[in-house]
Biopython code that builds the backbone (N, CA, C, O; Angstrom):
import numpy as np
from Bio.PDB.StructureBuilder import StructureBuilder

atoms = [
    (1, "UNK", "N", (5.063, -8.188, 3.249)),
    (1, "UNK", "CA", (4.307, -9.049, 2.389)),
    (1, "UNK", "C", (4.402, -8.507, 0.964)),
    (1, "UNK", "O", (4.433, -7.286, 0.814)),
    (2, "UNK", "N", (4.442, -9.202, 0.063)),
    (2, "UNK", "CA", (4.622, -8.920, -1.768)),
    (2, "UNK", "C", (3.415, -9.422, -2.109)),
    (2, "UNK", "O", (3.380, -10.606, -1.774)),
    (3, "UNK", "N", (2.132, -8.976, -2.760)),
    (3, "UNK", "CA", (1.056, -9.343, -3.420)),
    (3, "UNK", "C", (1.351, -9.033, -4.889)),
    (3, "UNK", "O", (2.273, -8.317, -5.278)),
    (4, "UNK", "N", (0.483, -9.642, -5.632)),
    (4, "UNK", "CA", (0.157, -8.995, -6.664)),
    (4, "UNK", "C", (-1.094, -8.642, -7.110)),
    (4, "UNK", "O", (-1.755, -9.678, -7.043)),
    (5, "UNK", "N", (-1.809, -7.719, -7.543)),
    (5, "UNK", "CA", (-3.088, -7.494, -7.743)),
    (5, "UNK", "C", (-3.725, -7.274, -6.275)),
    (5, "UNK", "O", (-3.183, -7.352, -5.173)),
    (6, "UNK", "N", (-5.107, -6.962, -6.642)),
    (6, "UNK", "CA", (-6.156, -6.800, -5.639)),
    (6, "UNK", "C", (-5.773, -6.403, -3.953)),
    (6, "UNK", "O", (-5.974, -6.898, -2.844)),
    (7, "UNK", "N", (-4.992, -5.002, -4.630)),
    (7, "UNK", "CA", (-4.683, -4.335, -3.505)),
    (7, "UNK", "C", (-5.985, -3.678, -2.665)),
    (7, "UNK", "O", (-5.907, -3.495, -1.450)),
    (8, "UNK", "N", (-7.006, -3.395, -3.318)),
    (8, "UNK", "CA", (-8.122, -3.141, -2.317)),
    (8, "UNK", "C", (-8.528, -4.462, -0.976)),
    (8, "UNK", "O", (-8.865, -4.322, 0.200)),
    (9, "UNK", "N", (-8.307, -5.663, -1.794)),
    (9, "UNK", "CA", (-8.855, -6.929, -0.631)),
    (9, "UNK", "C", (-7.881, -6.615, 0.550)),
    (9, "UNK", "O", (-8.230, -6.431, 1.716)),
    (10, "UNK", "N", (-6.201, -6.573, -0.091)),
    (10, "UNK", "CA", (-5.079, -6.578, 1.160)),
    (10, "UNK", "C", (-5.237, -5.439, 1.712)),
    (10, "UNK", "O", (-4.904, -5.575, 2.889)),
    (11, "UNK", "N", (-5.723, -3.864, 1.413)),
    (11, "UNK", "CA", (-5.486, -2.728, 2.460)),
    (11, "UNK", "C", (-7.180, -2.616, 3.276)),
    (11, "UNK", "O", (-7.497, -1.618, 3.923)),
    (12, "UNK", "N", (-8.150, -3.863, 3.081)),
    (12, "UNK", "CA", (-9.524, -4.144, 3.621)),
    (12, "UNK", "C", (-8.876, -4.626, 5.089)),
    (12, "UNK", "O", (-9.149, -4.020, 6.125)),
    (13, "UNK", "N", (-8.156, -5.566, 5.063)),
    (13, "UNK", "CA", (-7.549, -6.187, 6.222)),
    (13, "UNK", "C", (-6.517, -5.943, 6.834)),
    (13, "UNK", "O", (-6.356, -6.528, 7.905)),
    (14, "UNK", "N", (-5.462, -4.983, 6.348)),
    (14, "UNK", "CA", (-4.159, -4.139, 7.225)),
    (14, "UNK", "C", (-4.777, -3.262, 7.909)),
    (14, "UNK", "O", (-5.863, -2.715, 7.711)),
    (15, "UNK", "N", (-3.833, -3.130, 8.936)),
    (15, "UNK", "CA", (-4.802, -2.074, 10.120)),
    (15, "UNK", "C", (-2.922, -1.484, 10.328)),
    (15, "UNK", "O", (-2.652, -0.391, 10.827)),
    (16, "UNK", "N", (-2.407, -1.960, 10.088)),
    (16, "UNK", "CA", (-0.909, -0.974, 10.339)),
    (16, "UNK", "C", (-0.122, -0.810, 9.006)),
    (16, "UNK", "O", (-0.606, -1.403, 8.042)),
    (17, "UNK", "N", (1.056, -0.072, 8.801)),
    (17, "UNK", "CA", (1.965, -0.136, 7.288)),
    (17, "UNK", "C", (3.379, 0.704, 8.435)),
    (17, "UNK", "O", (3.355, 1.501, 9.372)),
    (18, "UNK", "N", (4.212, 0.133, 7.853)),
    (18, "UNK", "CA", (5.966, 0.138, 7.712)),
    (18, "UNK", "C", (6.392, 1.646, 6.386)),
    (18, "UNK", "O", (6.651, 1.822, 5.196)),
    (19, "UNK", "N", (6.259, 2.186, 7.321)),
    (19, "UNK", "CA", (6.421, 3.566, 5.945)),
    (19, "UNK", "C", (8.318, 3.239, 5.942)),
    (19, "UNK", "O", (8.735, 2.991, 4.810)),
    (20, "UNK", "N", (9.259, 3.229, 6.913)),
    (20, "UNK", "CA", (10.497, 3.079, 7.161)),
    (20, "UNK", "C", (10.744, 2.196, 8.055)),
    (20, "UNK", "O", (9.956, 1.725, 8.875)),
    (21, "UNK", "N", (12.160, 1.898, 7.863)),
    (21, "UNK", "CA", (12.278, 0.641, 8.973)),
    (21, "UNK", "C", (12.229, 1.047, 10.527)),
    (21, "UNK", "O", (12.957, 1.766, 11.212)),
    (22, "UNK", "N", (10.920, 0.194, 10.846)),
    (22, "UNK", "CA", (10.925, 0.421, 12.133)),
    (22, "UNK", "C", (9.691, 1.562, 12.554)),
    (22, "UNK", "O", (9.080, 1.595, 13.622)),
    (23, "UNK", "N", (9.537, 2.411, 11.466)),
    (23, "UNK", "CA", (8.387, 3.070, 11.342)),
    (23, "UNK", "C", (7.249, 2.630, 11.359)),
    (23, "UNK", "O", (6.988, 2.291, 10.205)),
    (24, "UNK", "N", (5.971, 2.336, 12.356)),
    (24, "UNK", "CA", (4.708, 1.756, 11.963)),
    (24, "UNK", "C", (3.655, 2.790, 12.392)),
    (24, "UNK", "O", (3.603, 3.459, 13.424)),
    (25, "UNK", "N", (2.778, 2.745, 11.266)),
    (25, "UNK", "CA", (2.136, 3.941, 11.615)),
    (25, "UNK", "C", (0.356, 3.105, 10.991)),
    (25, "UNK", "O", (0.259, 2.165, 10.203)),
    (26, "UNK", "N", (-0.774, 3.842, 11.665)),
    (26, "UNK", "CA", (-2.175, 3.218, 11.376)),
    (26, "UNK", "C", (-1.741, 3.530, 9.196)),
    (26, "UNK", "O", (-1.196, 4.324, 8.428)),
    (27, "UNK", "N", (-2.497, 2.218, 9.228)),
    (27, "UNK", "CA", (-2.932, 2.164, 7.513)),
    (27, "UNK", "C", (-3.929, 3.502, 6.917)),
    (27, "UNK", "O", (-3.673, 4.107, 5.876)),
    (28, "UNK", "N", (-4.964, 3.765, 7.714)),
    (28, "UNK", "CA", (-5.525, 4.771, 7.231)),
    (28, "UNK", "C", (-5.050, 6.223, 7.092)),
    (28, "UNK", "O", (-5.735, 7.164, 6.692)),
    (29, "UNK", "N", (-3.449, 6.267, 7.584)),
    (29, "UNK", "CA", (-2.665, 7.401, 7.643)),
    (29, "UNK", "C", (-2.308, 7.186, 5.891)),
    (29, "UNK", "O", (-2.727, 7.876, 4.961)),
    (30, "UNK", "N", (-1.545, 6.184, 5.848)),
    (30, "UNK", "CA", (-1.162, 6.311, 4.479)),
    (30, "UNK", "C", (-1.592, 5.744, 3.094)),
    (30, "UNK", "O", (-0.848, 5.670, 2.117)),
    (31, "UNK", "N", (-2.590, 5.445, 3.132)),
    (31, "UNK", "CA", (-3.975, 4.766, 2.374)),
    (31, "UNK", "C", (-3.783, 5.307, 1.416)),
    (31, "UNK", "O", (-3.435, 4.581, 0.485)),
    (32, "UNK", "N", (-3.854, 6.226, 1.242)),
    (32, "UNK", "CA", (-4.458, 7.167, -0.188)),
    (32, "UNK", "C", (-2.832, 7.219, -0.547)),
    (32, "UNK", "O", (-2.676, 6.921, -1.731)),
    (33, "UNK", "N", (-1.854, 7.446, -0.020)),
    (33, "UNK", "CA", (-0.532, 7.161, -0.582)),
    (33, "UNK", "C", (-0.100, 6.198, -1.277)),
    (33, "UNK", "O", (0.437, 6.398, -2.367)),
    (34, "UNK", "N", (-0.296, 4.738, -0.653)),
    (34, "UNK", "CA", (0.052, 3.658, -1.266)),
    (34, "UNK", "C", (-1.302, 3.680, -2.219)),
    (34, "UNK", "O", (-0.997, 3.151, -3.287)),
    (35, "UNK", "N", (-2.838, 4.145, -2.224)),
    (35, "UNK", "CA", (-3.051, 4.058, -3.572)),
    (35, "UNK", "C", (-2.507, 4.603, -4.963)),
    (35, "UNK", "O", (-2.464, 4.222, -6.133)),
    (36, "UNK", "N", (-2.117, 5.686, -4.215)),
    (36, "UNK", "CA", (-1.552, 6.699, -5.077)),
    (36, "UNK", "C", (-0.038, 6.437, -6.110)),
    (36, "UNK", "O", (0.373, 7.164, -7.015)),
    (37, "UNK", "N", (0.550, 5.166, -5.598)),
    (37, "UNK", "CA", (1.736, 4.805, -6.064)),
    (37, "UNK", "C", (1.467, 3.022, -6.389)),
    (37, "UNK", "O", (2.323, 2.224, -6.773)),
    (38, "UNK", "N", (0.416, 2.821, -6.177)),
    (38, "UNK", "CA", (0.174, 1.731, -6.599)),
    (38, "UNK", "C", (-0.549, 1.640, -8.449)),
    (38, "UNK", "O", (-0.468, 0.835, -9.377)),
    (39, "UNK", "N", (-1.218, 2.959, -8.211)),
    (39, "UNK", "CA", (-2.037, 3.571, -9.986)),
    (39, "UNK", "C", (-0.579, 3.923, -10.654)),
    (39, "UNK", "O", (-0.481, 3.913, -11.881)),
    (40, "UNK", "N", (1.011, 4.360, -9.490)),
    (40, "UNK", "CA", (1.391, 5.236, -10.801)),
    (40, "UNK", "C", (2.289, 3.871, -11.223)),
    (40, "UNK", "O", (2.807, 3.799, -12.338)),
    (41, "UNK", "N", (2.427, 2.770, -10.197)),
    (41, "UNK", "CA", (3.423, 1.615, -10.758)),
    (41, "UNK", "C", (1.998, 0.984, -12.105)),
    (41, "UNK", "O", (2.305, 0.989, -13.297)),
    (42, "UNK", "N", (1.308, 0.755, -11.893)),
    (42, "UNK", "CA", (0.390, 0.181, -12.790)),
    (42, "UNK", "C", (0.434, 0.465, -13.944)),
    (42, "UNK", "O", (0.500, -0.403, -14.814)),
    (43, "UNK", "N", (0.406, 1.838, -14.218)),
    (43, "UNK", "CA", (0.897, 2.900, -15.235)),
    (43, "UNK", "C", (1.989, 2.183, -16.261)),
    (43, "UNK", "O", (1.884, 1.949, -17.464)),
    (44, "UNK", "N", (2.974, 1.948, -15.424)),
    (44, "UNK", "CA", (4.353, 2.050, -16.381)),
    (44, "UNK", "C", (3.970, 0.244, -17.181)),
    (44, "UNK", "O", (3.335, -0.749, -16.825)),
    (45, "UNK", "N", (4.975, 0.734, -18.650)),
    (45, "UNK", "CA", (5.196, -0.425, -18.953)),
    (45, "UNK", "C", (6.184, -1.361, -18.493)),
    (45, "UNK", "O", (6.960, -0.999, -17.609)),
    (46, "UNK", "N", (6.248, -2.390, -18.924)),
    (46, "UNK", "CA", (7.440, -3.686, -18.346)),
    (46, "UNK", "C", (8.028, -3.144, -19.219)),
    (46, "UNK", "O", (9.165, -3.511, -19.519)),
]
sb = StructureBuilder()
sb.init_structure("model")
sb.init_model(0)
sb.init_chain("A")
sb.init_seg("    ")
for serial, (resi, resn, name, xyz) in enumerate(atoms, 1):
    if name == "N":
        sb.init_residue(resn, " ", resi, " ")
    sb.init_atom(name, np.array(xyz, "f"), 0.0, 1.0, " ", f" {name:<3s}", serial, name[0])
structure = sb.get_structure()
């Protein structure tokens, strides 16, 4: 799935994430990761 914005509403309702193909692992494993790279894409300019 591709969102934009209001990544807190979409990781309220994922209960799994695709770290690699084929890889599925619980969301609360990598939570704080994808926040963590979601602040640093936000960061950059266009």
């Amino acid at each position: 799935m591709i969102t934009k914005g209001a990544l807190s509403n979409i990781l309220e309702i994922c209960t799994l994430a695709e770290v690699e193909p084929g890889k599925i692992v619980e969301i609360s494993d990598v939570r704080e990761k994808i926040e963590q790279q979601y602040n640093k894409f936000s960061e950059k300019e266009c």
